[in-house]
N, C-alpha and C positions, 0 to 999 in steps of 0.2 A: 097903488102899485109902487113896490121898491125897485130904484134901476140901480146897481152900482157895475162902473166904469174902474176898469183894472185896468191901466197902461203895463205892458210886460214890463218885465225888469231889464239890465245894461245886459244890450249882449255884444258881441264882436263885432267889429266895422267890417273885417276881411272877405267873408264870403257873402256871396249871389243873397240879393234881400230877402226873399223867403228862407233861406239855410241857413242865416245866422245865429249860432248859439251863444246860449247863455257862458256871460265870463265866469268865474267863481264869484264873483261879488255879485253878479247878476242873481246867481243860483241862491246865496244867501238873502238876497231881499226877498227873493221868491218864497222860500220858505218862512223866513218871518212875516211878509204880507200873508201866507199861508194860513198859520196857524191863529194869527188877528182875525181873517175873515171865517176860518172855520168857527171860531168861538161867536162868532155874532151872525152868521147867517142862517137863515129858516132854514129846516130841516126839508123841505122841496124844493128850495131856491133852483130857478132852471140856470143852468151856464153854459154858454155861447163862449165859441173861442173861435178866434182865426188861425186859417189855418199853417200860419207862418211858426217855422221850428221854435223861436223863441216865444212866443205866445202859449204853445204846447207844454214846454218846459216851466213857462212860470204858474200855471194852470196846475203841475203834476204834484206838488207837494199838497196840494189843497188836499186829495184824496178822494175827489168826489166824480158821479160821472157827470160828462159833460159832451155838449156836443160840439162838432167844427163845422160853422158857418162860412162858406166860402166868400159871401158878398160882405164882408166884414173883415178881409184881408186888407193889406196895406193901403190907405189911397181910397178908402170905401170914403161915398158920403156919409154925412153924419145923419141922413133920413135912412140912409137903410141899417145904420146901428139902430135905428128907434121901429124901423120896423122889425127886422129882424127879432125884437126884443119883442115885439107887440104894443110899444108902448105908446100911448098911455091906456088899453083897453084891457089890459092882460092882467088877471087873477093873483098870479104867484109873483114870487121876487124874483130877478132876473139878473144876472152876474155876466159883464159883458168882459172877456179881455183881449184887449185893444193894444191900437198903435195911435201915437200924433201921427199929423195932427186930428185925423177924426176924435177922439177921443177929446180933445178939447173944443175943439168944433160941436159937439154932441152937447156937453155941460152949459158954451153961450147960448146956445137953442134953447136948451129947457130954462135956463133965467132969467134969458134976455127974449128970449123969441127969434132969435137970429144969430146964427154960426158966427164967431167972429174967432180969432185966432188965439183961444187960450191955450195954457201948457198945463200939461198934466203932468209931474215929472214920472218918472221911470220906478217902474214896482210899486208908485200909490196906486189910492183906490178913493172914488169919490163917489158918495151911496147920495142918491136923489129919493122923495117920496111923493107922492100925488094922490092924495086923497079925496080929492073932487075935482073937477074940470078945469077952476078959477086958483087952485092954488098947488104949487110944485117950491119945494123947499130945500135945501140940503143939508142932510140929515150929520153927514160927518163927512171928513180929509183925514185920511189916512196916509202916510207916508212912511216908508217902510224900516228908516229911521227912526221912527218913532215907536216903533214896535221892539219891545223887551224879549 
């Protein structure tokens, strides 16, 4: 199973935490993360999103459907990104976008076997793979910086 872990990209500090929009720089990483994961991900890939404004918006340049998981909003544990995802029992690829710290919470669990306080920064994307029970690997870091 493929899991990749989207952190939204920068949005505004000013408004209520779920209404935060995306800055225009925000909107820009979104769309460059956009167009990187469109060219690499399976043509079923399922995606999860929270359902917080800035999560929505960096989701929307992708162009695909996608669904809004509520227990995957802000502050979610990092077990229910991995259920929610199905993982590790689930068939298809799976495209989660997230907030920290779960989202880095989620990557020390699948490496280490225990949440511990990584950063994922803002508009990456970190693609996990598990093709047997004994072994979980990371596949790529994406960083929206990095994308052309």
């Amino acid at each position: 199973m493929d899991l990749i872990l989207w952190r939204h990209a920068e949005a505004e500090d000013s408004a209520p935490d779920m209404a935060r929009a995306l800055t225009p720089k925000g909107q820009k990483q979104a769309r460059r993360m956009a167009e990187w994961l469109d060219s690499q991900l399976p043509a079923g890939c399922k995606i999860l999103v929270s359902p917080a404004l800035r999560t929505l918006q960096t989701v929307e340049p992708l162009k695909r459907k996608f669904k809004v998981i509520d227990t995957i909003a802000p502050d979610a544990a990092p077990e229910a990104v991995l259920q929610a995802a199905n993982w590790p029992n689930g068939k298809e690829a799976v495209l989660i976008v997230g907030h920290q710290p779960t989202l880095g919470q989620v990557a020390a669990l699948l490496l280490c076997g225990q949440p511990q306080s990584w950063e994922i920064k803002k508009a990456s994307a970190w693609w996990f793979v598990q093709r047997d029970a004994d072994s979980v690997y990371l596949k790529a870091v994406m960083a929206a910086e990095m994308v052309k």
